[in-house]
C-alpha positions, 0 to 999 in steps of 0.5 A: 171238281169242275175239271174232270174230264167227262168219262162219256167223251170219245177218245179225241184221235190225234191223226199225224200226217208223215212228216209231223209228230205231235208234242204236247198235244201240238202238230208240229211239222218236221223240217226236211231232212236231207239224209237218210237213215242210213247217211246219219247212221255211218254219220255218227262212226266218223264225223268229230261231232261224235268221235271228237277224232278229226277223220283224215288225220285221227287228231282229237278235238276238243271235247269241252267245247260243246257249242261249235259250229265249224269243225276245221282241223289243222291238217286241212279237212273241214266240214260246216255242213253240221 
């Protein structure tokens, strides 16, 4: 009983600068992205981290590794920029 919340109280306003969104009533502040909306949509038809398929040569990667880091394929492309 002692809990309740006061139904009298104004609605607390949680005001978000851009850049920050709040999680669990916290403000957490977003790190910089260095990629637009757009760059991380085409991001997603190529890169093997989502097609699991190397993008130079179509050879499939392993999909039951899941904590890579390093994406190299033996035909020589590579990309740690993930």
């Amino acid at each position: 009983m002692d809990f309740r919340e006061d139904p009298n109280l104004e609605p607390e306003e949680l005001w978000q600068p851009e850049g920050a969104t709040y999680y669990n009533g916290e403000l957490i502040v977003q790190p910089q992205q260095r990629w637009t909306q757009q760059q991380k949509l085409e991001l997603l038809d190529w890169h093997p981290m989502f097609t699991a398929r190397c993008p130079q040569c179509g050879s499939e990667f392993d999909r039951g590794y899941t904590s890579r880091v390093h994406w190299d394929c033996k035909c020589g492309w590579m990309d740690d920029s993930i």
